[in-house]
C-alpha positions as CSV (number, residue, x, y, z in Angstrom):
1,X,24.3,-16.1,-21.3
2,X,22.4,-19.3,-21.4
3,X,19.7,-19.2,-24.9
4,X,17.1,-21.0,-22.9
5,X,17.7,-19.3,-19.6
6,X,17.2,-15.9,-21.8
7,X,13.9,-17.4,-23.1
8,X,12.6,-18.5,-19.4
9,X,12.9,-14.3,-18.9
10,X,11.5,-13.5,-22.0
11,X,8.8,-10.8,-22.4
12,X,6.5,-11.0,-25.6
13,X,5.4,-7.4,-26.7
14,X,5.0,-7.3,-30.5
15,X,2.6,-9.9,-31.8
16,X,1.2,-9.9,-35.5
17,X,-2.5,-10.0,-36.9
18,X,-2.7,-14.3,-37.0
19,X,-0.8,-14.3,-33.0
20,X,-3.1,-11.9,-31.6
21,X,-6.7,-13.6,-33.4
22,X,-4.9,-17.0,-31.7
23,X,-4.8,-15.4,-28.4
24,X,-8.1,-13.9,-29.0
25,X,-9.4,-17.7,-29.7
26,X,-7.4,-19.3,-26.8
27,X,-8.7,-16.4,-24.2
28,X,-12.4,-18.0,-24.9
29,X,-11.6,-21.4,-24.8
30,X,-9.7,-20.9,-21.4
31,X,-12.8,-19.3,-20.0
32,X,-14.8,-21.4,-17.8
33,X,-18.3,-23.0,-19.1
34,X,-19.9,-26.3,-19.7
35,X,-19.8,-28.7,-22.8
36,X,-22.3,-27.2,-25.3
37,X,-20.9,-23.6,-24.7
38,X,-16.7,-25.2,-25.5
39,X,-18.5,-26.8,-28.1
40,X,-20.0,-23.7,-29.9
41,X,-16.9,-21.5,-28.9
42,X,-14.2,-24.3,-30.5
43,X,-16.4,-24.8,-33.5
44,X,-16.4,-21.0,-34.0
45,X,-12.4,-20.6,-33.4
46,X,-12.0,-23.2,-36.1
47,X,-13.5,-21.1,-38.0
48,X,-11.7,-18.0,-37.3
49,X,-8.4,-19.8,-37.6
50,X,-9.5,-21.9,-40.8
51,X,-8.4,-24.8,-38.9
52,X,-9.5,-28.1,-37.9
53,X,-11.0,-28.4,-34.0
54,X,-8.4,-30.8,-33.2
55,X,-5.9,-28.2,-34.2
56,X,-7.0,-25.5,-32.4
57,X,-7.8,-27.8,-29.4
58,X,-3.7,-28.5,-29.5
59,X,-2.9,-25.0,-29.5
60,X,-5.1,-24.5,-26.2
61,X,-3.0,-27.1,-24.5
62,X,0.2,-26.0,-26.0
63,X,-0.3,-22.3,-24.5
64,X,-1.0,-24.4,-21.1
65,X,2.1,-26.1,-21.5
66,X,4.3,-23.3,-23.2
67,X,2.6,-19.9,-22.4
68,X,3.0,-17.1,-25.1
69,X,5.4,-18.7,-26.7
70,X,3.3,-21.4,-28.4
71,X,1.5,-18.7,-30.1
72,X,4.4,-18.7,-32.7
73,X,5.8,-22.6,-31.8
74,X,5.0,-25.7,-34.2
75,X,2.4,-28.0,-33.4
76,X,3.1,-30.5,-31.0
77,X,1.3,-34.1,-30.3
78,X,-2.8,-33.8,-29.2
79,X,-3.7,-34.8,-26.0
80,X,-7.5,-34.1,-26.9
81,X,-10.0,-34.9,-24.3
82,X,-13.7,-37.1,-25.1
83,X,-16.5,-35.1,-25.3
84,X,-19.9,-36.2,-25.7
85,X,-21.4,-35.7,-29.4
86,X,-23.4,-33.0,-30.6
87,X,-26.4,-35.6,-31.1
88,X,-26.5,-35.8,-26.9
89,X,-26.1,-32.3,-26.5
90,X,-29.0,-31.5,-28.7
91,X,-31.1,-33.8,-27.6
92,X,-30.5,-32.6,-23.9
93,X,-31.2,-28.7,-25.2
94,X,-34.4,-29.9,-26.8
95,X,-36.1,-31.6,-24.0
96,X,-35.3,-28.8,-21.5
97,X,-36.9,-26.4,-24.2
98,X,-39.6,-28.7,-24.6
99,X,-40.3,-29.4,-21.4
100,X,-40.4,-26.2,-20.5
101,X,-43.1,-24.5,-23.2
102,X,-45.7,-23.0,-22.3
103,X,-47.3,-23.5,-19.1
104,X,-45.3,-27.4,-18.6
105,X,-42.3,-27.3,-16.4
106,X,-39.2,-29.7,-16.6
107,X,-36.4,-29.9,-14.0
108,X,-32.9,-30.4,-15.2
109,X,-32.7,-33.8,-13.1
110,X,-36.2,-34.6,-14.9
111,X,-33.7,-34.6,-18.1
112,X,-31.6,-36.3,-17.2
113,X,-33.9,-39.4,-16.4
114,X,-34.8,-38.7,-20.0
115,X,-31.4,-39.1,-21.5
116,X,-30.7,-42.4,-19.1
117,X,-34.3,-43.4,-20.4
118,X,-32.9,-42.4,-24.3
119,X,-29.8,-44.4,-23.8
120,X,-31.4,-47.1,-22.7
121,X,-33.6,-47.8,-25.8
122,X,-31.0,-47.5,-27.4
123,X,-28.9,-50.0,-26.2
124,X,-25.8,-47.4,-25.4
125,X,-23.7,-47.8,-22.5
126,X,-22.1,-44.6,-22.5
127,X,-24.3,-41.3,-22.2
128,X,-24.2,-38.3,-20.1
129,X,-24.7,-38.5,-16.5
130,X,-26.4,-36.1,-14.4
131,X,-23.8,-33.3,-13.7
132,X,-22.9,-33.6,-18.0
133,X,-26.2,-32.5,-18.2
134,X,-26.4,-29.8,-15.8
135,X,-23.2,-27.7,-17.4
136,X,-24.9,-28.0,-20.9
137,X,-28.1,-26.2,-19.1
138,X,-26.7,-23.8,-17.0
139,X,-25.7,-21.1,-19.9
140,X,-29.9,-22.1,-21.2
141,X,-30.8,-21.4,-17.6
142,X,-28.4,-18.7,-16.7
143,X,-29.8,-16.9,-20.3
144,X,-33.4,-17.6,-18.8
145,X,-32.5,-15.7,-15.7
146,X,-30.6,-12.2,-17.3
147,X,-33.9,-11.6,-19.2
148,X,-35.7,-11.2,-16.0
149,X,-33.9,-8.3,-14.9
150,X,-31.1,-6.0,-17.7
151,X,-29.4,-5.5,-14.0
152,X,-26.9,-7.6,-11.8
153,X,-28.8,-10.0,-9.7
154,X,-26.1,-8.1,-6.6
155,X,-26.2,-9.7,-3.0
156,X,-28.4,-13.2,-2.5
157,X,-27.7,-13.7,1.1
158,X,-23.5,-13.9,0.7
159,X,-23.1,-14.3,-2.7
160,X,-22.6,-11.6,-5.0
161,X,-23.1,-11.4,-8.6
162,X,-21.9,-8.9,-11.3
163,X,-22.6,-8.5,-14.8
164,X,-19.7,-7.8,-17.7
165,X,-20.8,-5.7,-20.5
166,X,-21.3,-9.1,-22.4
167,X,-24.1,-9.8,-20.4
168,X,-22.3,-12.6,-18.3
169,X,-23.0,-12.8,-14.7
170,X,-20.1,-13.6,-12.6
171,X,-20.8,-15.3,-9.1
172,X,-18.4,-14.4,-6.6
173,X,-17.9,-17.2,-4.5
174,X,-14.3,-17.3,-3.2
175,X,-11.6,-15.3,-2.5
176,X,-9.0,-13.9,-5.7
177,X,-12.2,-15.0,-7.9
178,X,-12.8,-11.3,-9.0
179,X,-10.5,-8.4,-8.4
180,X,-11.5,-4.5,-9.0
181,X,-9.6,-1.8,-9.6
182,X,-10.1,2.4,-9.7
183,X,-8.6,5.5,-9.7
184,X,-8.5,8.5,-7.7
185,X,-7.2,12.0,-7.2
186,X,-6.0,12.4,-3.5
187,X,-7.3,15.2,-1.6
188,X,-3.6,16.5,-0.2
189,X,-1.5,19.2,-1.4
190,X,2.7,17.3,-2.0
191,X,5.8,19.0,-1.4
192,X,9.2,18.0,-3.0
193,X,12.3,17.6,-1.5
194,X,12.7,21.5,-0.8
195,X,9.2,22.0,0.4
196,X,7.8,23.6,-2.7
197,X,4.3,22.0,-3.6
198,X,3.8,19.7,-6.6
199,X,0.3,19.1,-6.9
200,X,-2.3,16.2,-5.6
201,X,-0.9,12.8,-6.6
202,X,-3.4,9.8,-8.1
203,X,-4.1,6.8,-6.2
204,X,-4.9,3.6,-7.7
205,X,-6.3,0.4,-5.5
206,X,-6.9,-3.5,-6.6
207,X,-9.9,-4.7,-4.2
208,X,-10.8,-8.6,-3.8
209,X,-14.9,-8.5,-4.7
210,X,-15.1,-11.6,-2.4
211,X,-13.7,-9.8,0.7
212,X,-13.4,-6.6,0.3
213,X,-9.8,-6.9,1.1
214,X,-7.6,-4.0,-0.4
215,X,-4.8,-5.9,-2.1
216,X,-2.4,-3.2,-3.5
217,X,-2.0,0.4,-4.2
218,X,0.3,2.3,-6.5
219,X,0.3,6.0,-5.4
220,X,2.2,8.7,-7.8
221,X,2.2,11.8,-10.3
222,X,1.0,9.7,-13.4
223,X,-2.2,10.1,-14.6
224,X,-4.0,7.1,-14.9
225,X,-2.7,4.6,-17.9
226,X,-2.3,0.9,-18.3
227,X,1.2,0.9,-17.3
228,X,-0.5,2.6,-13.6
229,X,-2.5,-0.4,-13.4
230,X,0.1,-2.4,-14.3
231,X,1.9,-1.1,-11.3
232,X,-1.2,-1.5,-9.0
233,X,-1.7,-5.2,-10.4
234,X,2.3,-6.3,-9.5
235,X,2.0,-4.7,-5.8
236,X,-1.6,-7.2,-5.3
237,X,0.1,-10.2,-6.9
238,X,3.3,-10.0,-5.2
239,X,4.2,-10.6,-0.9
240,X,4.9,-7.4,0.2
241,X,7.0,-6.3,2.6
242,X,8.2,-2.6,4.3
243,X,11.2,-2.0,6.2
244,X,10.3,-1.3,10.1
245,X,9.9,2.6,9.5
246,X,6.7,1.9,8.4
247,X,5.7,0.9,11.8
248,X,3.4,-2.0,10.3
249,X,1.4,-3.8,13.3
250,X,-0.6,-6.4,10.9
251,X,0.6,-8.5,8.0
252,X,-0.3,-7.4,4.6
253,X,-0.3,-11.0,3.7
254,X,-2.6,-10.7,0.1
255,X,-0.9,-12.3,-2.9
256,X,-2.0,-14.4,-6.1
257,X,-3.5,-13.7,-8.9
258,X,-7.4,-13.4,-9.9
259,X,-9.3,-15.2,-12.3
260,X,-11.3,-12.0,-13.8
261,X,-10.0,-8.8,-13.4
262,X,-13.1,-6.4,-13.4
263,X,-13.1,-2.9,-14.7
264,X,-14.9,0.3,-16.2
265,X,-14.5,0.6,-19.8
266,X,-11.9,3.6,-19.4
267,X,-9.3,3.8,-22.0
268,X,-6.6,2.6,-19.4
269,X,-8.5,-0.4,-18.7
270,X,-9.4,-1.6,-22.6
271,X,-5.7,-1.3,-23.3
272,X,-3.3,-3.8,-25.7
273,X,-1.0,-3.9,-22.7
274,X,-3.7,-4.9,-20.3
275,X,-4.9,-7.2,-22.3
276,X,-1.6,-9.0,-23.1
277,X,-1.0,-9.0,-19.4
278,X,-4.0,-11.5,-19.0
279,X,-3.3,-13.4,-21.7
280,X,0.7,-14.0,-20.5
281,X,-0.5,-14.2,-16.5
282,X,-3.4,-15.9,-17.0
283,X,-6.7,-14.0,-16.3
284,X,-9.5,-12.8,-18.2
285,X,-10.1,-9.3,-18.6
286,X,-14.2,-8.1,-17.9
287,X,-15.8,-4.5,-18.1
288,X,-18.7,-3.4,-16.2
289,X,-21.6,-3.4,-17.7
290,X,-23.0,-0.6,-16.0
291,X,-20.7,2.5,-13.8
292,X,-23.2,1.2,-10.2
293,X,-21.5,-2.3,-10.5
294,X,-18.1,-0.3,-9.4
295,X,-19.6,0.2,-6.2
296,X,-17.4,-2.4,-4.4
297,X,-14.0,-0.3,-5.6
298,X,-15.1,2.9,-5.1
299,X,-16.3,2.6,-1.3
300,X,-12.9,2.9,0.1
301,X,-12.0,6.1,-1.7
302,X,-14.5,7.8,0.3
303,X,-13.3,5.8,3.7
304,X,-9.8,7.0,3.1
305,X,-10.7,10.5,2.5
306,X,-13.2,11.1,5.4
307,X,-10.9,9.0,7.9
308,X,-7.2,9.6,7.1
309,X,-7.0,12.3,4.0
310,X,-8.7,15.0,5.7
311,X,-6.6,14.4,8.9
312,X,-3.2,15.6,6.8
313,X,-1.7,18.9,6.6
314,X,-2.0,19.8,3.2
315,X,-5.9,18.5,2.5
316,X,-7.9,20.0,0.2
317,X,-11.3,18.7,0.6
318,X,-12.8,17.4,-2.4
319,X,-14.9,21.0,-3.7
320,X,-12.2,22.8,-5.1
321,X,-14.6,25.7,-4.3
322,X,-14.7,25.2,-0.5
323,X,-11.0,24.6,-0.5
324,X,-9.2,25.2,3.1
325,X,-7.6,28.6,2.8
326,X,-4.5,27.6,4.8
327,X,-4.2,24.1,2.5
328,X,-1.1,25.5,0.6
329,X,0.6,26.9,3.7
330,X,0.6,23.7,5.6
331,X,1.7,21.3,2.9
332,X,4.4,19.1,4.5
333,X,4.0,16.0,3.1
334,X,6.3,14.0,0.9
335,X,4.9,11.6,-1.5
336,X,6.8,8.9,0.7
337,X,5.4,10.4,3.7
338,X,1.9,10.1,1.8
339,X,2.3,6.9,1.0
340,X,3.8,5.5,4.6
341,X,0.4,6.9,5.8
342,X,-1.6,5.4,3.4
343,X,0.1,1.9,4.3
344,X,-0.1,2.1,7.9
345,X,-4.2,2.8,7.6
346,X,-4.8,0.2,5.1
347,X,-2.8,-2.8,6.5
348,X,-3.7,-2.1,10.3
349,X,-7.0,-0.5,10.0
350,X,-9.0,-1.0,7.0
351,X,-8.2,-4.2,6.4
352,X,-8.1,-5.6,9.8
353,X,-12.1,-4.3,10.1
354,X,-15.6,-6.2,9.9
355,X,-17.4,-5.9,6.3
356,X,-21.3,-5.7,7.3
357,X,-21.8,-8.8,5.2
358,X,-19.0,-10.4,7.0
359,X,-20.6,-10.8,10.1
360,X,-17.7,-12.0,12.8
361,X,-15.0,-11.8,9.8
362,X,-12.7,-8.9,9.3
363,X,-11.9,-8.1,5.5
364,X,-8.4,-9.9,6.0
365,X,-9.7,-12.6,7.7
366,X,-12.6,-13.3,4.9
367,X,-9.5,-13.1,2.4
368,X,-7.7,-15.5,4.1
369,X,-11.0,-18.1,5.1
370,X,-12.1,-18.0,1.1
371,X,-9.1,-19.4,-0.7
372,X,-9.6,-22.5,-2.3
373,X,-6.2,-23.0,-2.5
374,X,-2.7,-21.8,-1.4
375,X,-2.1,-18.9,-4.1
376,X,0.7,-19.5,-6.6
377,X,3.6,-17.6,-5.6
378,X,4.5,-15.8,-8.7
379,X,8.4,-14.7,-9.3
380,X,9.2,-11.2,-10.2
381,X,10.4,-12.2,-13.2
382,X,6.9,-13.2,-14.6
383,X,5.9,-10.1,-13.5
384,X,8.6,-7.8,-15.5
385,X,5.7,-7.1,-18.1
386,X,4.0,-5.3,-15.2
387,X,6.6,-2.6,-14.7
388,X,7.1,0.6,-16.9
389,X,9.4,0.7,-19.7
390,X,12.1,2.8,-21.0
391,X,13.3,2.7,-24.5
392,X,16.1,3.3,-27.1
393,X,19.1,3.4,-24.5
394,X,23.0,2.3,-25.2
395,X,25.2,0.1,-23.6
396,X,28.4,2.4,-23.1
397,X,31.8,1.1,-22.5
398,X,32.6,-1.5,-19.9
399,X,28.9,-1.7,-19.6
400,X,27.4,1.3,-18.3
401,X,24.1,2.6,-18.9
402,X,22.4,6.0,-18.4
403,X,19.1,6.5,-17.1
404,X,17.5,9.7,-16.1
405,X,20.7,11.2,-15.4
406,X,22.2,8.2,-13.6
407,X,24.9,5.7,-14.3
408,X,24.1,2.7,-14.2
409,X,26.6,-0.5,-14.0
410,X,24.9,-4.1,-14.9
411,X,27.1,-7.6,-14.9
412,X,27.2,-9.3,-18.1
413,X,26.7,-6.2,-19.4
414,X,30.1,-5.2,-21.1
415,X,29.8,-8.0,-23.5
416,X,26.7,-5.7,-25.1
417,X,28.7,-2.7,-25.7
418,X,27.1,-0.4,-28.4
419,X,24.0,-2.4,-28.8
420,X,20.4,-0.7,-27.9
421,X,18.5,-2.0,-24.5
422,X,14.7,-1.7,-23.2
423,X,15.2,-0.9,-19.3
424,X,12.2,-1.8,-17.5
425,X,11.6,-0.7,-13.8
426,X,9.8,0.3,-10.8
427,X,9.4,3.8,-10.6
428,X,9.1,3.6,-6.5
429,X,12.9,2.6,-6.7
430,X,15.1,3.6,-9.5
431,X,18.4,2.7,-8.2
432,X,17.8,-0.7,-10.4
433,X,16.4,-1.8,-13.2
434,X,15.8,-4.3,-15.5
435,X,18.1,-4.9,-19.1
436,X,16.3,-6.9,-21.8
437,X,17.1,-6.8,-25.4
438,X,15.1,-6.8,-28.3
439,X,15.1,-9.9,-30.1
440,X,11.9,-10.1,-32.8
441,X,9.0,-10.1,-31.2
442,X,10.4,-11.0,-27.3
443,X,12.8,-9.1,-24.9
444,X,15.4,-11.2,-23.3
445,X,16.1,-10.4,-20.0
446,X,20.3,-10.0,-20.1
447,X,21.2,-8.6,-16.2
448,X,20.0,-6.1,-13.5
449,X,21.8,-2.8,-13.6
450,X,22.5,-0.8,-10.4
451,X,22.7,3.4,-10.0
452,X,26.3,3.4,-9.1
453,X,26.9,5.0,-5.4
454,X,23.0,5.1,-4.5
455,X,23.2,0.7,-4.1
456,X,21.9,1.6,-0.3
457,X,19.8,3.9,-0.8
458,X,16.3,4.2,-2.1
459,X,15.1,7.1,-4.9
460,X,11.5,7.2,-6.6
461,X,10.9,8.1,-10.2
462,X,9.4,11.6,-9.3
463,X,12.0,12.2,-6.9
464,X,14.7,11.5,-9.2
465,X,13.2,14.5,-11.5
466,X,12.9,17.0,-9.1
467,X,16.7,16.9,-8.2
468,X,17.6,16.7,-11.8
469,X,15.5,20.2,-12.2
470,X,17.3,21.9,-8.6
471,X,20.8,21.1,-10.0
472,X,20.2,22.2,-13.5
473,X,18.8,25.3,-12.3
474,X,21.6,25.7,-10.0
475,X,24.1,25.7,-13.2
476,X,25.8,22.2,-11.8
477,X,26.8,19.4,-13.7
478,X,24.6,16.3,-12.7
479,X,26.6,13.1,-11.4
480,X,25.3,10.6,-8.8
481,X,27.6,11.6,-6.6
482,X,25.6,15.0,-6.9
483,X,22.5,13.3,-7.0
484,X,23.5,11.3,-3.6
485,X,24.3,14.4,-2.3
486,X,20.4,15.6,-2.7
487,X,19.3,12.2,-1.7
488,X,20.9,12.8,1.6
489,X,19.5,16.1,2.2
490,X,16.1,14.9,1.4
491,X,16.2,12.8,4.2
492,X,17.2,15.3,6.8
493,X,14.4,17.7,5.3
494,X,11.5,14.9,5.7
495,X,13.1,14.1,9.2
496,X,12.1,17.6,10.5
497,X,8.4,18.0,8.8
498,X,8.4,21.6,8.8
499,X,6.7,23.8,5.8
500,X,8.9,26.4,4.4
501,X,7.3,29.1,6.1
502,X,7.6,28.0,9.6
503,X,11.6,27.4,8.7
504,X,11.5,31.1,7.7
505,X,9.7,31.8,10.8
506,X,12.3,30.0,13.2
507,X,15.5,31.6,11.5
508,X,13.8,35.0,12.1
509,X,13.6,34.3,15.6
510,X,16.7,33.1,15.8
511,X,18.4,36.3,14.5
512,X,15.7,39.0,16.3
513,X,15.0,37.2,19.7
514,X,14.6,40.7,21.6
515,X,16.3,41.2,24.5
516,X,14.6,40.9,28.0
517,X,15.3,42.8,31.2
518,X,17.4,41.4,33.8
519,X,15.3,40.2,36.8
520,X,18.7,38.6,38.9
521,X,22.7,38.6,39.0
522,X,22.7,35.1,37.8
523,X,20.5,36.9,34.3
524,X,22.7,39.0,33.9
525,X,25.3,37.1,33.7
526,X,23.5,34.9,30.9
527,X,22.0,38.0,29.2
528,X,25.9,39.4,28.9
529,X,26.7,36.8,26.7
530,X,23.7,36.6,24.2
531,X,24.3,39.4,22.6
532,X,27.6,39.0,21.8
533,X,26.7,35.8,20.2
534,X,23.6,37.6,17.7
535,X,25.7,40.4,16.4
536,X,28.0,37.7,15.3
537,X,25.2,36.2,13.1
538,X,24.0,39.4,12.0
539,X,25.3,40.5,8.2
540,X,28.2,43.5,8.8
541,X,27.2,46.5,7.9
542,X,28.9,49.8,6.4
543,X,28.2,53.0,9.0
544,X,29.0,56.4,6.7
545,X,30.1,59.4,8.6
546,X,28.2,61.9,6.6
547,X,30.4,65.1,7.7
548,X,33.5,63.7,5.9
549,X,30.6,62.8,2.9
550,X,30.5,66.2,2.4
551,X,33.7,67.4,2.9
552,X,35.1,64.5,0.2
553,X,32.5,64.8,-2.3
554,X,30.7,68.8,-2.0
555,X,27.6,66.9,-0.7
């Protein structure tokens, strides 16, 4: 394969003590803020580094131009911008302060009359103009206002504010500014493939702050983990689309990336893996500084369990202690089923409804009227870092790999025989995945690999498990073909929706109906033949004579 085509694909996972302190340092400096505040945080990178400001300022743009990658590249030419000197900047901070003591008060556009007036005696052409000297106020002012009140300023008519748990206030102002995300355990019993229940499955959502606009899900067994929100994060970034059995009415149109992605301080969320997933995408990670600033994420979990959860067979209510007594006996639901559900309500219902903030806006529609741009469309190839990973596993010959019981086939592939691979992939779909190898500190994408005789049809993670454990138990060898097999007859099972004890129910009817009297010729007739055909389905049994019992055997 092509060297620089394998480096386009390339997914950075290991990183020593000096790469990660350099993306620590480039992280700041890519945060947004005025002059004074790039000033202060470049002056103490330099010193982190033990380099020059000029070379740390070259290895900001070279992770602009590069991405991870320049983290361990060689320098390459500056293309530094001007600043204005540390002499302005102080003398701006100084008359604000001053101009401000005690009971005097001083504008910021009073200021800046001062530094034209400064400039002016002294004969300089160039000197900060107005809006120069309202960036190196606003963190002085912005400081001013946080001591006021320890709490988030919240809604000023239809602006919101948040604070991080470094005391920053975030203003949200436009749509994929500030996205959310949260966990929760749903409320309905799952069944597997044969009907027997699995448990309650977690549920984790990415909101837009700006519009309340749900923006992706990922719904499954795991418990909640980076590598979840991982998953959650690639569904919101990516277009999404769903075949016509979802019976989708609206667009789910939401895609992009956000500028802060805005947490609790779970373990999940202060991860290495989230973190490097900001750094390589290109957002900057925020806690809350207080568990009331989540309210924004955690609304909908109650909307989706008052208005669609506790509509499902299978619901549990969220006491444990008042728990439905019939709960396990109407479990039905697949977790594809589950999800399908979850879809439909989100895309055409919650979604498509007005916000009380909104006013004439529906969530969507506030999404869509607050970009400030057309979002990047990002491939899924930048996004490989997002899905889960499986380790340690050999290229066999002619380039077959095996994967949770499954054979996979990749192109290109053959040409790797022997060598160990990192399979990445979506656990939604396992019928492909992703090949990279292991080269340093990167993984090279090499080829897609396919689950040979399953290339039409669709099998999850969980799913994939749960037939594994059937035909183990049933002393069978596993193949796809026997996998397939199962696949097929999960299909017919979630086409009839019935709980394993109204199946048990039916066939007893079936066998038993009782016979009824005769009312006309014509029923008769009918009634002749019926019970012909129910002693043929009933089992044959052995009738003992037990005269000749005794006679044979003294009994």
């Amino acid at each position: 394969m092509n060297t620089g085509n394998q480096e386009a694909h390339a997914v950075i996972t290991d990183f020593s003590e000096e790469e990660r302190l350099k993306l620590e340092v480039i992280q700041s400096l890519m945060e947004p803020c005025d002059h004074a505040t790039y000033g202060q945080k470049l002056k103490d990178a330099a010193q982190k580094l033990g380099k020059s400001k000029r070379t740390v300022q070259r290895l900001v743009q070279q992770w602009e131009e590069m991405g991870l990658a320049a983290v361990t590249s060689k320098a390459r030419a500056d293309k530094g911008k001007h600043r204005i000197s540390q002499e302005w900047q102080d003398f701006i901070v100084k008359t604000y302060r001053l101009g401000n003591k005690g009971s005097k008060r001083m504008s910021r556009k009073q200021v800046a009359l001062r530094v034209q007036a400064r400039a002016a005696e002294l004969g300089e052409k160039m000197y900060p103009n107005e809006r120069t000297v309202y960036r190196v106020l606003q963190p002085i002012i912005e400081a001013q206002e946080q001591k006021k009140s320890v709490r988030s300023a919240g809604w000023r008519g239809d602006r919101l504010s948040v604070k991080t748990r470094t005391g920053n206030d975030l203003v949200v102002e436009y749509t994929n500014q500030v996205w959310q995300c949260d966990h929760t355990w749903v409320d309905v019993l799952v069944v597997d493939v044969e009907g027997n229940i699995i448990g309650r499955p977690w549920l984790t959502t990415v909101i837009d702050t700006y519009s309340r606009c749900i923006l992706g899900i990922r719904l499954g067994f795991d418990a909640p983990s980076s590598q979840v929100v991982a998953l959650a994060l690639r569904h919101a970034m990516l277009p999404k689309q769903y075949p016509p059995t979802f019976g989708l009415q609206c667009e789910w149109g939401t895609y992009g990336k956000p500028e802060y992605f805005y947490t609790d301080g779970g373990k999940d969320f202060r991860s290495e893996h989230l973190r490097q997933i900001g750094i390589q995408l290109g957002f900057t990670c925020e806690l809350r500084d207080r568990p009331s600033e989540g309210g924004a994420v955690e609304r909908p979990f109650g909307t989706l369990n008052t208005e669609l959860f506790s509509t499902l067979p299978g619901y549990t209510g969220s006491n444990i202690q008042e728990r439905p007594e019939d709960a396990e006996k109407d479990a039905r639901m697949t977790l594809r089923d589950l999800e399908q559900l979850i879809v439909r309500y989100l895309v055409d219902n919650y979604n498509q409804r007005l916000d009380k903030r909104m006013g004439d806006q529906t969530r969507y529609q506030r999404w869509e009227s607050g970009l400030l741009a057309t979002p990047a469309l990002l491939s899924e190839r930048e996004l490989d870092i997002c899905l889960m990973k499986q380790t340690n596993r050999s290229i066999y010959r002619e380039g077959y790999i095996r994967f949770e019981n499954l054979m996979y086939k990749g192109e290109y592939l053959a040409g790797y025989v022997g060598e160990r691979v990192v399979l990445r992939y979506d656990p939604r779909d396992i019928t492909t995945v992703l090949v990279y190898r292991r080269e340093k500190s990167q993984e090279v994408f090499l080829a897609r690999a396919y689950a040979q005789d399953l290339e039409t049809e669709q099998l999850t993670l969980e799913d994939a498990k749960a037939i594994n454990k059937k035909i183990r138990e049933k002393g069978k060898t596993i193949s796809n073909r026997s996998i397939l097999d199962e696949v097929r007859d999960r299909d017919l099972f979630v086409s009839k929706k019935k709980t394993k004890k109204e199946r048990q129910k039916e066939e007893q009817t079936r066998l038993f109906t009782p016979v009824t009297t005769p009312n006309s010729k014509q029923e008769t007739e009918e009634e002749e033949i019926e019970p012909v055909e129910k002693i043929d389905e009933l089992p044959q049994v052995e009738i003992l004579d037990y005269d000749e019992l005794n006679d044979d055997y003294g009994w």
